[in-house]
N, C-alpha and C positions, 0 to 999 in steps of 0.2 A: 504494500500500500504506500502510495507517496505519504509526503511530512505532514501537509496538514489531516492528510486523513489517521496518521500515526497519533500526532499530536490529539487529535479530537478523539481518538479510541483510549488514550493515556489518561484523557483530562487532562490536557494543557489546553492553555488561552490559546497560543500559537504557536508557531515552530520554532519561534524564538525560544520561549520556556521547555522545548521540547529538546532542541540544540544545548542548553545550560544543563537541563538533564540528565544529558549523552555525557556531556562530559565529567560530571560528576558521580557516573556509575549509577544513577536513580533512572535510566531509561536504557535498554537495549540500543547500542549501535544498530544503525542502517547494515542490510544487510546484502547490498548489491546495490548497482546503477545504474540507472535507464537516463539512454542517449550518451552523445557523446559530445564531445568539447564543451562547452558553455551553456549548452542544453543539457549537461547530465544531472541529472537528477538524485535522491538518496534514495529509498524505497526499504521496506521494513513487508519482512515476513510476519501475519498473522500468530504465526503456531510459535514463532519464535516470543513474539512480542508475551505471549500465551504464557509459555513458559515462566519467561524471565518474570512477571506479574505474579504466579504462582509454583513458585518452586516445590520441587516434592514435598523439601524439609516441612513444608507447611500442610500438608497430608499427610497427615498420619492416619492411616484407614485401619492399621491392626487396633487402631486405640476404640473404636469402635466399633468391634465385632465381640460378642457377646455380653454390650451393654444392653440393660434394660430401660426400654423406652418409654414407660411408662412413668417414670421416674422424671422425663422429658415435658410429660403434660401437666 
């Protein structure tokens, strides 16, 4: 997906906030270029962006298997 549509999946204002991101390790680098010379562009994979948003560590699915769910309501 290009930046602003990166940026707008992120919640960033704009590419700018998206760009300050990038570089501070809070947003997935671009992950390829479309066009070339002064028309190239940054462009950001979905499942990557996916990822980096939720890392495994942040799934913990065994912590959840043989909870009682009633306990929940």
């Amino acid at each position: 997906m290009r930046a602003d549509m990166a940026a707008a999946y992120l919640d960033y204002r704009n590419t700018g906030e998206l760009a300050r991101a990038v570089v501070r390790g809070e947003a997935p680098p671009p992950t390829g270029y479309h066009g070339i010379g002064r028309a190239r562009e940054p462009v950001w994979s979905k499942a990557v962006i996916d990822n980096f948003t939720a890392p495994a560590r942040a799934l913990d699915l065994d912590r959840s298997e043989g909870k009682d769910l009633s306990s929940l309501v």
